[in-house]
N, C-alpha and C positions, 0 to 999 in steps of 0.2 A: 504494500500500500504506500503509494507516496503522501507528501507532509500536506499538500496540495489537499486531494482526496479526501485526507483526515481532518481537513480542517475545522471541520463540520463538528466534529468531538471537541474537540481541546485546543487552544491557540498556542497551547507549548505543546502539543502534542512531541514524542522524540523520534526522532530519527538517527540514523546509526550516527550521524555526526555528534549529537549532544552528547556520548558516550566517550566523546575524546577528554574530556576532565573528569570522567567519572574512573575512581580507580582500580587501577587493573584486578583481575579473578586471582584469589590465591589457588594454589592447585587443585585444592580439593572443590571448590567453586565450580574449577574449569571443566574438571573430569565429571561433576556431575549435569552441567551445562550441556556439556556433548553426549553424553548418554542420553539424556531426555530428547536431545534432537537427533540423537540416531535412532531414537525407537517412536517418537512422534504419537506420546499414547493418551490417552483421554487423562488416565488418571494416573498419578505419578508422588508417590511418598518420600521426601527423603527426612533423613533419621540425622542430624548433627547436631552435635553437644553443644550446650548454651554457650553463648560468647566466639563461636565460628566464622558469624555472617550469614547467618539464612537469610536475613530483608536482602541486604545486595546479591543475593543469588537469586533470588527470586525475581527481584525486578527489573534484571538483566535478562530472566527468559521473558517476564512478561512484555518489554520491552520490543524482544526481537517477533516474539508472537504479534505484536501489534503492526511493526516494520511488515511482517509477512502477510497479511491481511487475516491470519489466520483465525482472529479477536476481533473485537471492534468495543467492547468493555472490559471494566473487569471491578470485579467485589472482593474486596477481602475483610475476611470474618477472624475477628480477635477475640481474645477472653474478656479484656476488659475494654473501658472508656478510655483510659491516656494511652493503649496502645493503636485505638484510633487514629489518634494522634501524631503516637509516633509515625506510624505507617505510611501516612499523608508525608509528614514532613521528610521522608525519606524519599520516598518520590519523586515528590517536588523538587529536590535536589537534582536528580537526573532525569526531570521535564517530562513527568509522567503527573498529571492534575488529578487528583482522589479527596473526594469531598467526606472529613471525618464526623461533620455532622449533621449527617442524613438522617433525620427520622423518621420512622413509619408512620406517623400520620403526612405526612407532605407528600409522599410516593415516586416524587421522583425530584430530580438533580436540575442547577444549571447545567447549560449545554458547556459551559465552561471546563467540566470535570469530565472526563475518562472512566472515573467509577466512584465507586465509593467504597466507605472503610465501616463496619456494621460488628456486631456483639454477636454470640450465639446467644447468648440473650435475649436481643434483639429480633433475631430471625427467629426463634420459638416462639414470641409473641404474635409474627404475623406472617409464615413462611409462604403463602396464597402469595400477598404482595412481592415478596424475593423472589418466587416464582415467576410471577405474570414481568419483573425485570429484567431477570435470566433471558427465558423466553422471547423480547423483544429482542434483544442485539447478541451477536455471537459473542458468550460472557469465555473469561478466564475467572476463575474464585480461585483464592489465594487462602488457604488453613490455618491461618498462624498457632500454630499446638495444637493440631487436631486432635488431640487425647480428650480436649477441653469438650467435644461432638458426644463425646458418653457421660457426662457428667450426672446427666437425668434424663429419664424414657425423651419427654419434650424435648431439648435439645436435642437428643439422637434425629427423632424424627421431623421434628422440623426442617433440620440443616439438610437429610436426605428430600425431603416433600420441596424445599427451595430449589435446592440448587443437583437435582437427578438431570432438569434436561442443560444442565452446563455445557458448553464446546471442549471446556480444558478445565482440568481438575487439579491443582498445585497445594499438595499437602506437605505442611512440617512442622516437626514437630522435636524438640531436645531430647525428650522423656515419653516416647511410646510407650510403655509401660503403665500398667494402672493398677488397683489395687480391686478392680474389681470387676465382674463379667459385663460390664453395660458393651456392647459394641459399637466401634468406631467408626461412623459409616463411611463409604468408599474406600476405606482398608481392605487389603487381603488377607487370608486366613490360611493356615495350611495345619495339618495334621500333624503332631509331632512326633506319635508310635506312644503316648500314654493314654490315651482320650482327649485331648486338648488340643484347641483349636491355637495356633502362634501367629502372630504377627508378620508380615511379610512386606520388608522396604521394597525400594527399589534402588537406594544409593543411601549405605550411613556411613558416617564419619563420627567415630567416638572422642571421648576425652582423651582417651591413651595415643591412638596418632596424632591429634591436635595438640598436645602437649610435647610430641618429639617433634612435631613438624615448626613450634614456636608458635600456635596459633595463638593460643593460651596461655595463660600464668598459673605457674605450679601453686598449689596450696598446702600452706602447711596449717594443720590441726592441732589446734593445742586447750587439749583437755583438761578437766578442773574438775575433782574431786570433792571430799571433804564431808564433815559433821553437821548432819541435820536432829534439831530436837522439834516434836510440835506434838500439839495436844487436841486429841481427837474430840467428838463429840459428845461420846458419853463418861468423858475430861482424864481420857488415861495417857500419860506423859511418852512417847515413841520417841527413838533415839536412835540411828541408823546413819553407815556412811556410806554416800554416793562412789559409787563405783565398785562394792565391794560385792559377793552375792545374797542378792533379794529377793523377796517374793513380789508377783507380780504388783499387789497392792504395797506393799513398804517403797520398790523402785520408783511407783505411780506419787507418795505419796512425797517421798526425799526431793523426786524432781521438782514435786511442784514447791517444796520449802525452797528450795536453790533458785527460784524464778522468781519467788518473793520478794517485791522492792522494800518490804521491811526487815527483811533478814541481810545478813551481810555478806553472802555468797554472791550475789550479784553484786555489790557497791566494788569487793574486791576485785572480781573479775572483769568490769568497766574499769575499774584503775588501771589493770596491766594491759587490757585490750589500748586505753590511749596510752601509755608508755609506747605499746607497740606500735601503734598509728605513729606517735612521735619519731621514732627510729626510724620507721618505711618513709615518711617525709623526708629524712634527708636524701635521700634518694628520690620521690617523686614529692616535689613541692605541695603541690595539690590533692595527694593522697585524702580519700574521704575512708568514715568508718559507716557502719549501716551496722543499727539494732534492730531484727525479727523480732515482735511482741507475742504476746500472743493474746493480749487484749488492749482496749484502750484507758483501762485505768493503768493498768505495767505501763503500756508507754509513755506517759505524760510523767509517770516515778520516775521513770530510767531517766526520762531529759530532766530530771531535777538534779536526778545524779551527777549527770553530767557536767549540768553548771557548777556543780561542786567540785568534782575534778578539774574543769579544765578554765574555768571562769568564764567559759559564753554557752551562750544559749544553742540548743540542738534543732535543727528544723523534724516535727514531727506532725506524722502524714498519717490520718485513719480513714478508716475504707469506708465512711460516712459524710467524709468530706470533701463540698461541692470544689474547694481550690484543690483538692489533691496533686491534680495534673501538673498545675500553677507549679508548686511548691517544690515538684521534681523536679521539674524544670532548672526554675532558679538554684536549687541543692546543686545538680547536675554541670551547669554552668559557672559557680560560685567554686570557691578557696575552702570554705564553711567546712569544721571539723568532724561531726558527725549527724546522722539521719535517724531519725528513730520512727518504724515504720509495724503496721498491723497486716499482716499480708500481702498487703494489694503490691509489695513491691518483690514479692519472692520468686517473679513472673515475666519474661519478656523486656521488663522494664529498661532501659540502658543508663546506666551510669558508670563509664567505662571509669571515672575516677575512684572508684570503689576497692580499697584494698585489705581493709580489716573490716571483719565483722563478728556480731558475736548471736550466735543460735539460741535467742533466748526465749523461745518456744516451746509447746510441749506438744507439739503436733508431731509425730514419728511415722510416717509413710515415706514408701523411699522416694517417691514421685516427688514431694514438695520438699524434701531434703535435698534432691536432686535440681530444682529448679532453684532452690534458696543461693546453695554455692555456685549456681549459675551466674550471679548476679555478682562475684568478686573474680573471675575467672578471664573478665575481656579485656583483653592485650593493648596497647597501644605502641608499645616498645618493647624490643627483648629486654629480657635481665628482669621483667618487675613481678614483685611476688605477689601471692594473699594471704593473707593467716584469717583464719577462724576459729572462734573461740566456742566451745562446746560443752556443755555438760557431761560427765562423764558416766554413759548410759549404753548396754552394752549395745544395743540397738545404733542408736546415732553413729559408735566409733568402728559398728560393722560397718556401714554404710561409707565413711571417713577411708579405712582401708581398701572398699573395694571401689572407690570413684573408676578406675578404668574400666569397668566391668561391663559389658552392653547387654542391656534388657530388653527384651520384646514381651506385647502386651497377650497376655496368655488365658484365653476363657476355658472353661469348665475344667479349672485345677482343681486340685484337690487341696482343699480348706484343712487349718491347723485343727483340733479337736477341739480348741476352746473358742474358734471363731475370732480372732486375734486380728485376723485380716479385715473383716467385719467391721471389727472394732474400732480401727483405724483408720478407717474409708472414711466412717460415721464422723468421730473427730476431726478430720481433715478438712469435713466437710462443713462442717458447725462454726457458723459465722460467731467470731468472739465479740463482743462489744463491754463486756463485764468480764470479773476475774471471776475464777471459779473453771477453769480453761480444761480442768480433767473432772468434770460433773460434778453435779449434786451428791453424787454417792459418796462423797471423799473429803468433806467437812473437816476442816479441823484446823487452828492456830497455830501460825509458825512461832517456834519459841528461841529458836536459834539457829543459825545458820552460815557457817563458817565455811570459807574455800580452802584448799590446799592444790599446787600444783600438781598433775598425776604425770602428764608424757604430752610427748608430739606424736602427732604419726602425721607419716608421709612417702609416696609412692609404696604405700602399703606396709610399711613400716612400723616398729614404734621407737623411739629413740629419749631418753632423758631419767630422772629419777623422782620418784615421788616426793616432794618437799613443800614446807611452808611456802605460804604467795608470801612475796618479797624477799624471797633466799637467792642466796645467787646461783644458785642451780637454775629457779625459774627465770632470772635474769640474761643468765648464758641464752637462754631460747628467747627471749623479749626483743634480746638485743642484735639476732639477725641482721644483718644486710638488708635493707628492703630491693636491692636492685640483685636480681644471683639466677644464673641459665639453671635449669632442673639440677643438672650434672652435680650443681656447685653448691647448689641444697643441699641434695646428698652426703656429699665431701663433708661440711660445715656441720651438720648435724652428726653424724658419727664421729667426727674428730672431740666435737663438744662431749658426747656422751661418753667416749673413751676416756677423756681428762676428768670428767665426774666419775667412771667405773675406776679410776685408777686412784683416787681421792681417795673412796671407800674403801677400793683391797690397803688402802695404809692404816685403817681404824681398824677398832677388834672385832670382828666377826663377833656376834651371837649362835650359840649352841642351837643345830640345826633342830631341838625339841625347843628351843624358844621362839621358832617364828609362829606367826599365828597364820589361818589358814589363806589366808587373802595373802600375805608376805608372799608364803609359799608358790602363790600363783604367780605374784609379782616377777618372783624369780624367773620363772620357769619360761615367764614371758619373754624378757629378757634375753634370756640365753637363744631359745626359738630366733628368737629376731635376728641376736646377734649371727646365729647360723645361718638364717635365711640374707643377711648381709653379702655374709662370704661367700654364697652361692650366686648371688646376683652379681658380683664379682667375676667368679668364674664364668658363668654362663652366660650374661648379659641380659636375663631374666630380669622383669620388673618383681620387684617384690609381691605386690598383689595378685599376678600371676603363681609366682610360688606356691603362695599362703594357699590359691587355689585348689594348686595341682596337689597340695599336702591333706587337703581337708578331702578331696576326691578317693585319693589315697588310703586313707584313715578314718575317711567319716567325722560327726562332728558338726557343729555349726563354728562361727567366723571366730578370731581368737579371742576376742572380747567374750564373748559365750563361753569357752570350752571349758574344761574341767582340767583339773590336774592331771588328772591322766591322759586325758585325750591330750592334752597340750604334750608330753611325755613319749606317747605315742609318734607325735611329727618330729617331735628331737630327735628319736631314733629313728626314725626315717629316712630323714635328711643326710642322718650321718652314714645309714646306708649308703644313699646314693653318693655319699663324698666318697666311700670308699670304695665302691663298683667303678665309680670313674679313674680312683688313679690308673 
């Protein structure tokens, strides 16, 4: 189609010239650019890790779709309102007009726009009208996290009832995975050999090559332990330390004392999260921090905290608020040291200045774990890092260990006995606007609550030693480099922890009947590690790979989970296979 032709659409309509400032496809970009146009298919998935570039790969096909007449619209469907937003103003950039605020009662656009940018939201409320738009002009729709399409029956079937008679179908999405059987429509499905239906891309790019290829910024996890006391409801005093083993209700109960803006596990944990923001600024001037809430009374605490620490005010964002957009915006653009946020930004959002944050939620699905450190992972220069700060839950630091790991969205699995999965969906799903973030059922008064440094992990690692917040064990790891290539993580983190392992073999050991049984795990963790080090040494194995191929091996859940034994079990293992290779 010439520009001529199109004029009719859009007065910036693009043509392949206005792509000459637009910057060039990283690899992964290009390879899946050219696959989509060597197979020329209606409907087209591709699966890359948050912070890769799916908008600019996207609207360089939609682009050329438009160049080739093959289009002559296009809709793209978001999760939320500022991604709207975003999507227009990305666009607009490389001369593609998308009007972000279309509403369904209006029905249709200036002639000025190309398309528009809509909610699943939105098209569930009126998918007739998405339809009868579709239907006029040969549409491209654009998915942004199509995972978002199963969220609820209505969304499924609205999004399929709008947009079935599309020309071109452009699905993506970070996190195809989901925690539960809703189906994703215009997904593929394939049999796996268990009963289960799996997911089937057409083009994914994970974290694990985006991080060797330099797309992305390594992340280092650094978890926080420690002593929770609170008094329940019918007033009996509980006393339990995070990270050590719990019953489902004591873990449910410690975490949310540790989330507590009146306990002091959080006030500690913001203190070293900005020490560490501090340190990463020297290296990226502009460095921002970003708190997950998990409602809106925590977050307006934590930015009080904040002003305590740091002496200025934190800009804080809740998902009930009309400037929301506004406010990322100006965060996004601004110097401003930290964000204190209720969901709405654990998602698509871009703040590529985002380098520390701290997971102060209690929302545990790997999809929204998954999407959360999506949001400190976008590159703009090699060498920059992100650290996250974590609770020390064995849930979250499975999740921390296995980041490389790629998941497809899996129907009719078979469910844990206690419905776990369920339970998590449900959670995830439950809009917070009030504390009380893990139900009614779990009542009870924080009466103390104290941090302690636990470890780092990193490319599936753990590395450091359990100590007081402000010792200088925690310090050595605060005090990172904010600017260090994967490789140099690595290096730095094991040499640090070797100078602390070597501190301790000078003190007196304790009689191997005086540890207690958590120490014991402690150890054993440790040693695990330190072996799985020296294997990724040899072999060139990422660690989280390992850790895999060991738990396959041996059975087991991730090593946060396992047992003394089972941990015992991969020790021997390993050193099997150290000695099958000499």
């Amino acid at each position: 189609m010439s520009v001529s032709a199109a004029s009719h659409l859009s007065p910036s309509y693009p043509d392949r010239a206005a792509w000459g400032t637009a910057p060039k496809l990283r690899a992964w970009q290009q390879d899946a650019y050219d696959l989509y146009f060597q197979r020329e298919p209606r409907d087209f998935l591709t699966v890359a890790t948050p912070g890769a570039g799916k908008t600019t790969y996207a609207l360089r096909i939609a682009s050329e779709l438009l160049n080739r007449g093959v289009i002559r619209s296009i809709t793209v469907v978001t999760p939320t309102e500022h991604l709207k937003r975003q999507w227009a103003d990305a666009a607009g950039r490389v001369g593609i007009s998308i009007d972000p605020e279309f509403k369904n009662s209006q029905g249709a656009t200036s002639r000025d726009y190309v398309g528009v940018a809509v909610t699943y939201a939105q098209v569930a409320m009126h998918p007739a009208l998405h339809r009868a738009r579709t239907e006029a002009r040969k549409t491209l729709v654009i998915f942004d996290e199509i995972h978002h399409a199963g969220d609820a029956k209505s969304w499924g079937d609205g999004v399929r009832e709008a947009f079935e008679p599309a020309t071109r179908r452009l699905q993506l999405t970070g996190t195809p995975f989901r925690s539960d059987d809703n189906p994703i429509p215009f997904v593929g499905y394939t049999e796996d050999g268990d009963g289960a239906l799996r997911s089937v891309s057409d083009y994914s790019y994970g974290y694990g090559p985006a991080l060797a290829d330099g797309v992305v910024r390594p992340v280092i996890f650094l978890a926080y332990s420690g002593e929770m006391k609170w008094r329940t409801r019918a007033g009996d005093e509980i006393t339990a330390t995070l990270g050590t083993p719990l019953t489902k209700d004591q873990l449910g109960q410690a975490w949310r004392a540790a989330l507590d803006p009146k306990g002091d596990w959080i006030r500690q944990v913001i203190t070293a999260a900005d020490r560490r923001l501090t340190e990463v600024r020297r290296g990226m001037p502009d460095a921002g921090g970003l708190i997950i809430a998990t409602d809106h009374e925590s977050a307006r605490a934590y930015a009080k905290h904040l002003r305590s620490v740091t002496g200025e005010g934190a800009t804080v964002v809740l998902s009930d608020d009309p400037g929301a957009s506004k406010k990322i915006k100006e965060f996004s653009a601004s110097t401003q040291r930290w964000l204190v946020a209720v969901r709405m930004v654990s998602e698509g959002v871009d703040i590529p200045r985002l380098a520390v944050g701290i997971y102060a939620t209690s929302i545990s699905t790997p999809l929204f774990f998954a999407q959360a450190i999506g949001r400190f992972v976008r590159m703009r220069k090699r060498g920059e890092t992100a650290s996250v700060f974590v609770p020390s839950v064995p849930l979250l630091l499975s999740f921390a260990a296995e980041m490389e790991a790629e998941r497809d969205h899996v129907l009719n699995r078979k469910r844990d006995e206690d419905g776990l999965d369920d339970l998590l969906l449900e959670q995830a799903q439950r809009e917070q606007k009030s504390p009380d973030a893990l139900g009614d059922e779990l009542p009870f008064q924080t009466l103390e609550a104290s941090a302690t440094f636990d470890r780092v992990l990193f490319d599936g690692g753990e590395f450091g030693t359990a100590a007081a917040a402000g010792s200088p064990e925690e310090e050595d790891f605060l005090g990172l480099p904010g600017l260090l290539e994967p490789d140099q993580v690595a290096s730095l983190l094991r040499k640090r922890q070797a100078d602390q392992q070597a501190a301790k073999r000078r003190q007196p050991k304790p009689e191997p009947e005086q540890l207690a049984p958590h120490e014991v795990i402690h150890e054993l963790r440790k040693e695990l590690n330190g072996l799985v080090g020296a294997w990724n040494h040899r072999t060139g194995q990422p660690h989280g790979v390992i850790h895999a191929d060991l738990r396959r091996s041996c059975g087991g859940p991730p090593i946060a989970q396992a047992s003394a034994d089972q941990i015992r079990d991969r020790i021997t293992m390993i050193r099997r296979w150290a000695s099958q290779r000499k």
